[in-house]
C-alpha positions as a Markdown table, in Angstrom:
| # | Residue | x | y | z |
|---|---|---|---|---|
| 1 | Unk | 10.9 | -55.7 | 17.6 |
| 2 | Unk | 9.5 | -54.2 | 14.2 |
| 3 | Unk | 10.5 | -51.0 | 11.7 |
| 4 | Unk | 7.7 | -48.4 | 10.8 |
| 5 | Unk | 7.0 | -47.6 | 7.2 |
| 6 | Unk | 4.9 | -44.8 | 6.4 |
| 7 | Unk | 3.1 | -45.2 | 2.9 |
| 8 | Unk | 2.5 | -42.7 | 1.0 |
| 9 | Unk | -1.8 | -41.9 | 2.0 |
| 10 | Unk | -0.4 | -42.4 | 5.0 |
| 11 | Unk | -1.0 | -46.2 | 5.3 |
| 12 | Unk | 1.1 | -47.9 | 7.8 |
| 13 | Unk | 3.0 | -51.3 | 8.2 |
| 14 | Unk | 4.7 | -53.6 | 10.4 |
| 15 | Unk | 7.2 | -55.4 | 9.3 |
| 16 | Unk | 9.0 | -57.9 | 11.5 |
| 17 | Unk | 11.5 | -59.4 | 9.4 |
| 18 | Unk | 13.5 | -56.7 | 7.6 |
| 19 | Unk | 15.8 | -53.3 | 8.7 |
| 20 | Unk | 14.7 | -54.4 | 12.7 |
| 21 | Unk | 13.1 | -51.4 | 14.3 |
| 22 | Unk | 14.2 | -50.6 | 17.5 |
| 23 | Unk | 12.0 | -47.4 | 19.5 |
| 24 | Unk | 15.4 | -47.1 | 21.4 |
| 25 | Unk | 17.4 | -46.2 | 18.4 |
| 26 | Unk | 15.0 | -43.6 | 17.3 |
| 27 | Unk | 14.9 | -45.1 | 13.9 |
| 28 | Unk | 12.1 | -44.8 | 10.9 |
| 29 | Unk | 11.8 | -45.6 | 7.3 |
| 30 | Unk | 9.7 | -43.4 | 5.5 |
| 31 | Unk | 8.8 | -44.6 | 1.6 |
| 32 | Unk | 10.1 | -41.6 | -1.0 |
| 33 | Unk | 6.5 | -41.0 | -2.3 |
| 34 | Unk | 5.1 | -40.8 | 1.3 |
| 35 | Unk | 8.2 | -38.2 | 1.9 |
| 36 | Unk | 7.1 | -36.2 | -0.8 |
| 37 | Unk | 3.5 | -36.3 | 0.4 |
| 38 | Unk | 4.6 | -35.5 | 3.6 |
| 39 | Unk | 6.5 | -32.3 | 2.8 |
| 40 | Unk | 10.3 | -34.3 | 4.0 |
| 41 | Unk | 12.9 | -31.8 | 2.9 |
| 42 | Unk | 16.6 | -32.5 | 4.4 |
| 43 | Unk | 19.3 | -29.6 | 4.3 |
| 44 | Unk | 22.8 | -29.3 | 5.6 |
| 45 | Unk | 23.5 | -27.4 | 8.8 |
| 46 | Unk | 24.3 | -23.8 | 8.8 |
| 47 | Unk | 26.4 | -20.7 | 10.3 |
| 48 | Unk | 23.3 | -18.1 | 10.2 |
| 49 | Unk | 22.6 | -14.4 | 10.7 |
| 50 | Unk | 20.8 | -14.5 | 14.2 |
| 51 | Unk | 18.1 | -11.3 | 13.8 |
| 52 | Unk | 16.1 | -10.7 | 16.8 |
| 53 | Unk | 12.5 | -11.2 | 16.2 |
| 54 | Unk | 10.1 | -8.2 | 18.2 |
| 55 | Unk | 6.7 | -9.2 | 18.6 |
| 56 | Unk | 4.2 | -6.9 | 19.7 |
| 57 | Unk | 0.2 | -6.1 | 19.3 |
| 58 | Unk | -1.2 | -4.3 | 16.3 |
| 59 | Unk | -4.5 | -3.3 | 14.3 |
| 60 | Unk | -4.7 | -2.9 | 10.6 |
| 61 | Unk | -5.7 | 0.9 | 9.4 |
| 62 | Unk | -5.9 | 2.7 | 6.1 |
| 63 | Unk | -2.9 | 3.9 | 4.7 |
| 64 | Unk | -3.3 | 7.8 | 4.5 |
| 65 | Unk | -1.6 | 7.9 | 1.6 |
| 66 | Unk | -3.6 | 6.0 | -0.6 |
| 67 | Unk | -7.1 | 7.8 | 0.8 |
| 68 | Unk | -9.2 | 10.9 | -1.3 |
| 69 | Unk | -11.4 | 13.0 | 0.6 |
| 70 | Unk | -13.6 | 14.2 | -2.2 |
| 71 | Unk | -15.4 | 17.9 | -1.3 |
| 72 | Unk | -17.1 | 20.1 | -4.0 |
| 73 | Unk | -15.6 | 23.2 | -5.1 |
| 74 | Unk | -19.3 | 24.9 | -5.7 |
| 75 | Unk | -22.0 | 25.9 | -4.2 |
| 76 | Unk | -25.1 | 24.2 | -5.5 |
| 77 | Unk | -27.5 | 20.8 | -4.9 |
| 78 | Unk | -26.5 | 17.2 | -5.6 |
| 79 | Unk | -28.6 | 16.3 | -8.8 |
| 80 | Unk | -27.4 | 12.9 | -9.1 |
| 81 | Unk | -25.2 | 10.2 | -7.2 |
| 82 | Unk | -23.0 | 7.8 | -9.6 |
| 83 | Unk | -21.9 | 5.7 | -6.4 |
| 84 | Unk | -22.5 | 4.3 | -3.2 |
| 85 | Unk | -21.0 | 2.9 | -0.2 |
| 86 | Unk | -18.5 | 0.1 | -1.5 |
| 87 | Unk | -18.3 | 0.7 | -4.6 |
| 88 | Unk | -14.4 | 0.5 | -6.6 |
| 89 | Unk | -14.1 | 3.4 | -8.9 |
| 90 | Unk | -11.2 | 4.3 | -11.5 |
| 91 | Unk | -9.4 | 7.6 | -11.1 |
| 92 | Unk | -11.8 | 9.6 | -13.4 |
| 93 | Unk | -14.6 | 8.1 | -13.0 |
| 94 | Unk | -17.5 | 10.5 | -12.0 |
| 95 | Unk | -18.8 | 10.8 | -8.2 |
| 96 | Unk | -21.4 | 12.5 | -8.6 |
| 97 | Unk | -23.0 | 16.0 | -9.8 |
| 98 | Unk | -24.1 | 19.4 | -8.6 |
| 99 | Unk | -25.9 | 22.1 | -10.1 |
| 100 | Unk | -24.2 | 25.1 | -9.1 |
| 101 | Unk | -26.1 | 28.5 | -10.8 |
| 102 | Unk | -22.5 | 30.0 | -9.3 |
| 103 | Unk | -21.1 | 27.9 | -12.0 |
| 104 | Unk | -23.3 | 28.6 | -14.8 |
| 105 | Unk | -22.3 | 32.5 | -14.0 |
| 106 | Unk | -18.7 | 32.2 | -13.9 |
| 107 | Unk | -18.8 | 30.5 | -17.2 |
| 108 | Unk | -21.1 | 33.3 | -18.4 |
| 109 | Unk | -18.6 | 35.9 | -17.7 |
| 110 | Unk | -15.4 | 33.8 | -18.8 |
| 111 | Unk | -17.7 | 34.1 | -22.5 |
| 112 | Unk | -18.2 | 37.3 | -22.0 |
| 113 | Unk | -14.5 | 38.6 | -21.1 |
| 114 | Unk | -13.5 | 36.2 | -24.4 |
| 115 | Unk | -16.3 | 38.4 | -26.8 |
| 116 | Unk | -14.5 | 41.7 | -25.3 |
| 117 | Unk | -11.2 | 40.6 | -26.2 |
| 118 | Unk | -12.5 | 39.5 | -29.6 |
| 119 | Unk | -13.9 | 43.1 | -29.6 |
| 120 | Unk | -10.8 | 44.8 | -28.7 |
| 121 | Unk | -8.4 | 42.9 | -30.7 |
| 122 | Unk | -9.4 | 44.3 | -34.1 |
| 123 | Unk | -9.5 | 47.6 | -32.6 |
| 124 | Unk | -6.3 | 47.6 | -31.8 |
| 125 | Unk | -5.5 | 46.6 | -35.2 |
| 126 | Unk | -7.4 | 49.7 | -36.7 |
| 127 | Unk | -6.1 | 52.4 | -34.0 |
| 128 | Unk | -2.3 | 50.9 | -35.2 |
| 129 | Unk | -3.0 | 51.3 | -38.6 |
| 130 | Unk | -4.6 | 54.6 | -38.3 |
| 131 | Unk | -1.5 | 55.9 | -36.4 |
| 132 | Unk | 0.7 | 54.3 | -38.6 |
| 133 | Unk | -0.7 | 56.4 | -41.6 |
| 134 | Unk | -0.9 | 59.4 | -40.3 |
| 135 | Unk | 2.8 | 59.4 | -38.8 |
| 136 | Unk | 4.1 | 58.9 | -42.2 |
| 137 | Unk | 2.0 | 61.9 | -43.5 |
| 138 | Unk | 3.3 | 63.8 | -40.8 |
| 139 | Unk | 6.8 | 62.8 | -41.7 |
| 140 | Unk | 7.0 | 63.0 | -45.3 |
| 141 | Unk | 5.5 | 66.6 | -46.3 |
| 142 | Unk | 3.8 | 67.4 | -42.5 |
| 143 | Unk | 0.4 | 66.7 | -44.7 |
| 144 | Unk | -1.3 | 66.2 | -41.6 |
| 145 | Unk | -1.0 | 68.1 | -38.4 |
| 146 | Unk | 0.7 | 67.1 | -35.4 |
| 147 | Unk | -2.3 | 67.5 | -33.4 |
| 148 | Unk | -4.2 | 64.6 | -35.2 |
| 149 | Unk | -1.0 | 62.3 | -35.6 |
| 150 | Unk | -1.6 | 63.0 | -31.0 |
| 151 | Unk | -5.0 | 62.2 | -31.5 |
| 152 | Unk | -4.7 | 59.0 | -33.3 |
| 153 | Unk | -1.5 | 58.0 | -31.0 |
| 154 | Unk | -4.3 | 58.4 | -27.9 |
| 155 | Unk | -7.0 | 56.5 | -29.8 |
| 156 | Unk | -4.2 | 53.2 | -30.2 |
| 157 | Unk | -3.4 | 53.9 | -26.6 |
| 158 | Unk | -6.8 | 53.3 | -25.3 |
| 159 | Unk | -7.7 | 50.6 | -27.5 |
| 160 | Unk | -4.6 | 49.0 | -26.2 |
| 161 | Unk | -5.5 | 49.4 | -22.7 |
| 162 | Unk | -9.0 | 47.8 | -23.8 |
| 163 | Unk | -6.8 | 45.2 | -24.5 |
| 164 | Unk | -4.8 | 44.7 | -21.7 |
| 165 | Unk | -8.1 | 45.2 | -19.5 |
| 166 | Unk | -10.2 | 42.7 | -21.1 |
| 167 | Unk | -7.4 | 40.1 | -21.7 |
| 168 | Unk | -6.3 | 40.4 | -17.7 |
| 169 | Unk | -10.2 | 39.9 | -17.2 |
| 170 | Unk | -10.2 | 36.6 | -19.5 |
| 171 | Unk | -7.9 | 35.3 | -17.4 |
| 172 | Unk | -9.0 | 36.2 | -14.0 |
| 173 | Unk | -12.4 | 34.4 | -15.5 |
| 174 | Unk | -10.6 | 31.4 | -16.2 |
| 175 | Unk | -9.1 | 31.0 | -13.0 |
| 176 | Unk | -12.2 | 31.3 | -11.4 |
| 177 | Unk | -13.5 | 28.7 | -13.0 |
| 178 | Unk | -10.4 | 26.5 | -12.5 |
| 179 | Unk | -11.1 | 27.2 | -8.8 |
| 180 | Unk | -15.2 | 26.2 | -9.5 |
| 181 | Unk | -13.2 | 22.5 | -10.6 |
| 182 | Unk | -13.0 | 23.0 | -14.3 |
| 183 | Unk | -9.7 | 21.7 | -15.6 |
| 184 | Unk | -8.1 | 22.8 | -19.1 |
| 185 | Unk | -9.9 | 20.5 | -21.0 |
| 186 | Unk | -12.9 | 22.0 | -19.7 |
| 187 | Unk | -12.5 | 25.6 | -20.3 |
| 188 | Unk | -11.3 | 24.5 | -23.9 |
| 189 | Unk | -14.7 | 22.7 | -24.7 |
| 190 | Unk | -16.5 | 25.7 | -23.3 |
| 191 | Unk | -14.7 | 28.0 | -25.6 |
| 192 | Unk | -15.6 | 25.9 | -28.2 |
| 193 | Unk | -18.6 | 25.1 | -27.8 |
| 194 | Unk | -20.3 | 28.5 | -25.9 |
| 195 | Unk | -22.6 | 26.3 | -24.4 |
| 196 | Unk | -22.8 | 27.6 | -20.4 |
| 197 | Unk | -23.7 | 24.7 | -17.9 |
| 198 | Unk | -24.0 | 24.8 | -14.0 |
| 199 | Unk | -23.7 | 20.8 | -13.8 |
| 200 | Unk | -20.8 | 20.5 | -12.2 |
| 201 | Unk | -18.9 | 16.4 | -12.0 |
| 202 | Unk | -17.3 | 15.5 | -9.4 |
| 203 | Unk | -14.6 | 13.2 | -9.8 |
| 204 | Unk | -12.5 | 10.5 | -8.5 |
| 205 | Unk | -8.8 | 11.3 | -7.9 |
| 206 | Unk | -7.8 | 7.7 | -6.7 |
| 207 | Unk | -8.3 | 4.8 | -8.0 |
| 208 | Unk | -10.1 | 2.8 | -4.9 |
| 209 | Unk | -13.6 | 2.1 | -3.1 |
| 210 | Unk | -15.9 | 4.2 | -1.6 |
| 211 | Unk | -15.4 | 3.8 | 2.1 |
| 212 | Unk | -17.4 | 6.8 | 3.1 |
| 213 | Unk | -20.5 | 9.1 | 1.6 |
| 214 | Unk | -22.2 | 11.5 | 3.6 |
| 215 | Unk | -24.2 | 12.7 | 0.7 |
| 216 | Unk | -27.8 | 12.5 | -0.3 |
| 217 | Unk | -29.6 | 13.5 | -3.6 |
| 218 | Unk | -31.2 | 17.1 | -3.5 |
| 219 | Unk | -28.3 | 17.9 | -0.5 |
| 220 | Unk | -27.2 | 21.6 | -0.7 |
| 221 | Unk | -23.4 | 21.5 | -0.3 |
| 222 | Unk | -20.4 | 23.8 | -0.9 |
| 223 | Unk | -16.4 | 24.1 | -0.8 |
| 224 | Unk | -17.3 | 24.6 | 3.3 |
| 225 | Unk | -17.9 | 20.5 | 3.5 |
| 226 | Unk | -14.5 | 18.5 | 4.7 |
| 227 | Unk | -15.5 | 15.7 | 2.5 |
| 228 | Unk | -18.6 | 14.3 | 1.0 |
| 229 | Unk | -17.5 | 11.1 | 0.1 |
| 230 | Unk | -14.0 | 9.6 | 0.8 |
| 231 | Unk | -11.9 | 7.2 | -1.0 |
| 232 | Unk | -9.1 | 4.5 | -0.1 |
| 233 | Unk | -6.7 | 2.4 | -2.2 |
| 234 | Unk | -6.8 | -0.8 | 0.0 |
| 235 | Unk | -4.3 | -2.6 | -2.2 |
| 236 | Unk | -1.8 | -1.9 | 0.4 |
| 237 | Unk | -2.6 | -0.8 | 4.4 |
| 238 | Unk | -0.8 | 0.1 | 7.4 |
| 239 | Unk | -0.5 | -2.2 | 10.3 |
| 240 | Unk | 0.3 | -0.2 | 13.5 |
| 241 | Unk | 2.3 | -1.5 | 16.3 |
| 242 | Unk | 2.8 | -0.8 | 19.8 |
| 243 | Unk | 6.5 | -0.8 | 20.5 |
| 244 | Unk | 7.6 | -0.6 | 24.3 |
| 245 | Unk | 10.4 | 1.9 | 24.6 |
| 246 | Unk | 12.7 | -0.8 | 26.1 |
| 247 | Unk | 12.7 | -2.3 | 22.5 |
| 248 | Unk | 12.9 | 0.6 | 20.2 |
| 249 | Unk | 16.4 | 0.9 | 20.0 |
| 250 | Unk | 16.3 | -2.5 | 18.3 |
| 251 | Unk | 13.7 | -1.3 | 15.0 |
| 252 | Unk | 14.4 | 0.3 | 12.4 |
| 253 | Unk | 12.8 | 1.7 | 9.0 |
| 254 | Unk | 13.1 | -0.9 | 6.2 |
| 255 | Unk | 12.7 | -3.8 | 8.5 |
| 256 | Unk | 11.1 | -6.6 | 7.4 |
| 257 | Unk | 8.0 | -7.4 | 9.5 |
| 258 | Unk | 5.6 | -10.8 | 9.5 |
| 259 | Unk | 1.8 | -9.6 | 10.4 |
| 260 | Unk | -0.5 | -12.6 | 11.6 |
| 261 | Unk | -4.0 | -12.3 | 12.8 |
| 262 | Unk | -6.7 | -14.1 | 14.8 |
| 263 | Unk | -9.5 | -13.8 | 12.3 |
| 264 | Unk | -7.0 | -15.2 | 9.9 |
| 265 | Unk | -5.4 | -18.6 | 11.1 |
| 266 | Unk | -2.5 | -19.8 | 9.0 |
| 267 | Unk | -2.0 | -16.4 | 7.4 |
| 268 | Unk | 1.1 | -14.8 | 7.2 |
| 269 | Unk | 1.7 | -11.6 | 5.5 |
| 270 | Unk | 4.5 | -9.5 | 5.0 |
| 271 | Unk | 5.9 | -5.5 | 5.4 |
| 272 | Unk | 8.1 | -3.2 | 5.7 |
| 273 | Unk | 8.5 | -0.8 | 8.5 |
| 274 | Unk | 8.1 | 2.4 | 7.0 |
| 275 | Unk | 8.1 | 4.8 | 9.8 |
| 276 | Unk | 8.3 | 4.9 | 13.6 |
| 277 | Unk | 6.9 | 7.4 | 15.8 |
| 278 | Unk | 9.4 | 10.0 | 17.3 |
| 279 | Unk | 7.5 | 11.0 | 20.3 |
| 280 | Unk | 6.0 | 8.0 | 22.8 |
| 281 | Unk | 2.2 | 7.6 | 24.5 |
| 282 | Unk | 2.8 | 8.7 | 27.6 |
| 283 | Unk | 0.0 | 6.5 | 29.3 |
| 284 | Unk | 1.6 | 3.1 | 27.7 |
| 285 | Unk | 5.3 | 4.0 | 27.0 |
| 286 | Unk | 5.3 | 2.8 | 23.4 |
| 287 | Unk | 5.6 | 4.2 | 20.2 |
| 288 | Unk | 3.4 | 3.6 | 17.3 |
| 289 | Unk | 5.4 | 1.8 | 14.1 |
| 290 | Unk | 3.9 | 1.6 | 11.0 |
| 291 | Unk | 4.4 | -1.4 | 8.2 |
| 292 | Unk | 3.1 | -1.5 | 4.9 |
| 293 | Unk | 1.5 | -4.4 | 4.0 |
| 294 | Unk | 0.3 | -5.4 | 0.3 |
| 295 | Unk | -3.5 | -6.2 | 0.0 |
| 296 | Unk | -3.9 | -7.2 | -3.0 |
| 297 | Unk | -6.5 | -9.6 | -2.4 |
| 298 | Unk | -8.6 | -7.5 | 0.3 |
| 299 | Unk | -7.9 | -10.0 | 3.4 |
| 300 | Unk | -6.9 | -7.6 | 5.8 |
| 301 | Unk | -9.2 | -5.3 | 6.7 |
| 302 | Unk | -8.8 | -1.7 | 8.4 |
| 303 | Unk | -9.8 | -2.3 | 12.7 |
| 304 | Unk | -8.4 | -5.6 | 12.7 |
| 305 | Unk | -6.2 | -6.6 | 15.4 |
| 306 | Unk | -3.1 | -8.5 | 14.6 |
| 307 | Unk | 0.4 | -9.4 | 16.0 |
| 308 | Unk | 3.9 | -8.8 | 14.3 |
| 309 | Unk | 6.7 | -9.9 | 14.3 |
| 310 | Unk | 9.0 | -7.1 | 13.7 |
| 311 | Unk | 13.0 | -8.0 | 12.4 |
| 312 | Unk | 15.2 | -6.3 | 14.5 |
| 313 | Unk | 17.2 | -3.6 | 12.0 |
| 314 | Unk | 20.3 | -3.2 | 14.7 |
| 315 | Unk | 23.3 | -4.6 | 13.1 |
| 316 | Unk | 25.0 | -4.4 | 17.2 |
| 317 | Unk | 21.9 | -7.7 | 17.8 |
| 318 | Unk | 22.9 | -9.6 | 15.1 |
| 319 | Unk | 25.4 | -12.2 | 15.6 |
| 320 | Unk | 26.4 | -15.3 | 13.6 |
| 321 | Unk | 25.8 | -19.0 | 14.6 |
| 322 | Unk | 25.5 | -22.3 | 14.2 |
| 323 | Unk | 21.5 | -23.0 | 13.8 |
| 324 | Unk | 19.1 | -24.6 | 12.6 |
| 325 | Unk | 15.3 | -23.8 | 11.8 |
| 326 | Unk | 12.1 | -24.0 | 13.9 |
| 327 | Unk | 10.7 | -26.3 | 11.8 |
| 328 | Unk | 13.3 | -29.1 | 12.3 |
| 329 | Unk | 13.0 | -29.5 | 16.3 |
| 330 | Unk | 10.7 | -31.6 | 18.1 |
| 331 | Unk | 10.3 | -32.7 | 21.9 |
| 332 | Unk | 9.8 | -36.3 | 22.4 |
| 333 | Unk | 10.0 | -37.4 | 25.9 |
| 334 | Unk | 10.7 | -34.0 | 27.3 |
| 335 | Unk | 14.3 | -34.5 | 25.1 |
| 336 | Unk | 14.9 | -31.8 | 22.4 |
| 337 | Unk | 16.0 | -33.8 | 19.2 |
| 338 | Unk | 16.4 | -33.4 | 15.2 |
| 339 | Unk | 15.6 | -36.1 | 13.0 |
| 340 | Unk | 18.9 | -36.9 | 10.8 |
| 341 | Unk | 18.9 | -38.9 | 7.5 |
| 342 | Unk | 21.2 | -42.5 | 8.1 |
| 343 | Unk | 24.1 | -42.6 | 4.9 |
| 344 | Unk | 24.2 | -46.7 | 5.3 |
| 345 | Unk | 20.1 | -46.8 | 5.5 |
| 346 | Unk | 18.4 | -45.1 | 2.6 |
| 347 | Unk | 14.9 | -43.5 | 3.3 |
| 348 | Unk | 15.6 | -44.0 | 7.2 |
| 349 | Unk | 16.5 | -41.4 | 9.3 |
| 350 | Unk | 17.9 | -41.1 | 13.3 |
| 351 | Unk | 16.8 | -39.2 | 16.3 |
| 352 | Unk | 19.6 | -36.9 | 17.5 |
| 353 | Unk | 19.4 | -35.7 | 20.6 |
| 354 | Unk | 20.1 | -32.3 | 20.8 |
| 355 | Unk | 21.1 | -29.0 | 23.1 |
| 356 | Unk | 20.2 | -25.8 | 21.7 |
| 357 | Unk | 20.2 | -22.3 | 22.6 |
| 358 | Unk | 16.9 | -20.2 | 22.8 |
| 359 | Unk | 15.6 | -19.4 | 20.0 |
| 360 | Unk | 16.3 | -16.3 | 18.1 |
| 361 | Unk | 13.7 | -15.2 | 14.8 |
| 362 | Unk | 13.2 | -18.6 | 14.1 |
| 363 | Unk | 16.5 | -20.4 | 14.6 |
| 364 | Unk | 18.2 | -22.3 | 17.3 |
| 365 | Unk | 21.0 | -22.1 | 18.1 |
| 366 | Unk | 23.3 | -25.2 | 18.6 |
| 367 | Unk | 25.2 | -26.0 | 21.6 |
| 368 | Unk | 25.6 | -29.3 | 21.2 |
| 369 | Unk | 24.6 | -32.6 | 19.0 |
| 370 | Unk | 25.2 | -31.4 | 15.9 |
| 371 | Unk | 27.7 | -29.9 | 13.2 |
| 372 | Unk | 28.5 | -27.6 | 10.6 |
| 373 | Unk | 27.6 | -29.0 | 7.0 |
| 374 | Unk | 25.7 | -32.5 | 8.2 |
| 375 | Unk | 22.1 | -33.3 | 7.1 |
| 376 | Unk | 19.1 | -33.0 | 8.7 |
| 377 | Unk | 15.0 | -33.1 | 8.5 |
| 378 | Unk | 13.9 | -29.6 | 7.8 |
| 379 | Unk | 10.4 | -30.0 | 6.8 |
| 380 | Unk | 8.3 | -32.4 | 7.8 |
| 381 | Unk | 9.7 | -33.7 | 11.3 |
| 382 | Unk | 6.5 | -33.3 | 12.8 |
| 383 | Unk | 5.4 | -36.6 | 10.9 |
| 384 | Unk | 8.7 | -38.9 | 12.0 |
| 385 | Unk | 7.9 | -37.5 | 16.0 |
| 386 | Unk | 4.4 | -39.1 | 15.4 |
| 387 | Unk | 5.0 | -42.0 | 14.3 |
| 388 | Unk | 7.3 | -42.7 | 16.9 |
| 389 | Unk | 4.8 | -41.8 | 19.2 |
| 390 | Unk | 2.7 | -45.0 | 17.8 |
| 391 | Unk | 5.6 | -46.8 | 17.8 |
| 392 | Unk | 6.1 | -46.2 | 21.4 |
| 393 | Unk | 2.7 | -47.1 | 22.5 |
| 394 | Unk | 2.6 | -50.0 | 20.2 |
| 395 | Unk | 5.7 | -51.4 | 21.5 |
| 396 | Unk | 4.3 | -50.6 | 25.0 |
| 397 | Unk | 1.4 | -53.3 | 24.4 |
């Protein structure tokens, strides 16, 4: 007959002559700095919210709405690349630039349409004045005859027209060139400045990396081209499940999801189900769900297969129960048992056999063996069932 106690290191004793040991009890002594080595935590037993756990196949893909498909708004040939494949770029940051003679025309007629309305503006000035006088003379002593006060009254008329004409021009210029991809800040330094140029920037609209360019230097493009370089924001992604019909009814949109993956062993990361398909695949009778999934750190990466664990959002699956975690059972000797801390034995604890219920996200349910309130081994179990296994086979010798 002899007691374990586990050091902390994991060292290991016999000892013969204190606190007997006996494998049929189920009993071990675990030293409080090896317990805190070992993870040990103990918590009372529960009534818990039983949520359904779906777990089906998925593969990790860009979220759409976090991705840029850059084109260029002009006609004209790539004169320089500021990026390449991989690259992370701010929003703002320039892409690259075209030299677009379209461009440089546009810009050349905006100036122009601004010199007309500079033109026409005084003129309008003098044909008022002009018409203003000679009304006055007409009305005070008729010194002037109504013929001419006509005259000048057509003269403002037309330069006003001029006006209107050149003005609605100016502006039909400067949308033109908002369509070319000049925003306000553009046109603005081009009034200012006068100077015309058919370099045209492309920026980024995102922040995120370059996933995509299908662009080389000297490349004629125009507005025609779907996308000559395309962004993503991989800070978050979409994991896309499979859900069998038979389990839709049981998801909903906010659910909380837990994604794991092969490449990834000991991962877990976490999401929300955002959207479930309303139509199914005919050929696999499942609907595609979609989780969002922070990325911070770039592990997961888009074509990645994965499994998830989806919580199921119907509140007619929950139910409420006695439980108690995963991480607390063990199976020793094809027997299901806890591990429960001993109140007249400090830093030893008992095997309880006990009968539970199948599993339901992560809890069992209890049948029998245990009640609401009493302590047991939460974390760290896994070393008390091993060192009864030594025990065991020591004792066996």
């Amino acid at each position: 007959e002899f007691q374990t106690t586990i050091l902390a290191g994991s060292d290991r004793i016999r000892v013969a002559d204190q606190k007997i040991f006996k494998d049929r009890f189920g009993q071990i002594s675990i030293l409080p700095e090896a317990a805190k080595d070992f993870g040990v935590r103990v918590q009372p037993v529960a009534v818990e919210t039983l949520v359904p756990i779906i777990t089906v196949p998925a593969r990790v893909s860009y979220d759409t709405e976090r991705m840029a498909h850059v084109g260029s708004a002009v006609t004209g040939r790539v004169s320089d690349l500021k990026v390449r494949q991989g690259d992370h770029v701010k929003r703002g940051d320039a892409l690259l630039v075209v030299d677009s003679p379209e461009l440089g025309e546009a810009q050349s007629e905006f100036l122009q349409r601004r010199t007309m309305i500079a033109t026409a503006t005084p003129a309008v000035a003098l044909a008022q004045s002009a018409f203003d006088r000679a009304q006055q003379l007409f009305d005070k002593s008729q010194g002037i005859a109504l013929t001419e006060v006509h005259k000048r009254q057509a003269e403002l008329q037309n330069a006003q027209g001029a006006l209107s004409t050149a003005q609605a021009s100016l502006t039909a210029a400067g949308s033109k060139l908002a369509l070319l991809g000049m925003d306000d800040q553009d046109i603005k330094t081009l009034e200012d400045s006068g100077k015309i140029t058919s370099m045209y920037t492309i920026r980024a609209a995102i922040d995120g990396q370059v996933i995509r360019r299908a662009v080389t230097l000297g490349e004629l493009v125009s507005p025609d081209r779907d996308s000559l370089l395309v962004l993503a924001d991989t800070t978050s992604v979409w994991v896309i499940a499979e859900v069998p019909e038979a389990k839709l009814k049981d998801v909903a949109v906010s659910a909380t999801a837990k994604v794991t993956l092969a490449a990834l062993p000991g991962e877990t990361f976490d999401g929300t189900v955002s959207f479930i398909a309303p139509e199914l695949d005919e050929a696999t009778r499942s609907a595609r769900v979609r989780i969002v999934v922070k990325n911070d750190k770039a592990r997961l990466r888009p074509g990645m297969f994965a499994n998830v664990q989806i919580s199921s959002g119907a509140t007619s699956t929950t139910q409420q129960a006695l439980a108690v975690p995963d991480s607390a059972v063990q199976t020793i000797g094809g027997q299901t048992v806890v591990f429960v801390p001993m109140a007249d034995k400090p830093d030893t604890y008992l095997k309880r056999v006990v009968t539970l219920e199948p599993t339901v996200g992560g809890l069992w349910p209890v049948r029998y063996g245990l009640f609401e309130g009493e302590q047991i081994v939460t974390s760290g179990s896994f070393i008390m069932k091993a060192e009864l296994g030594k025990v065991g086979a020591e004792h066996g010798h």
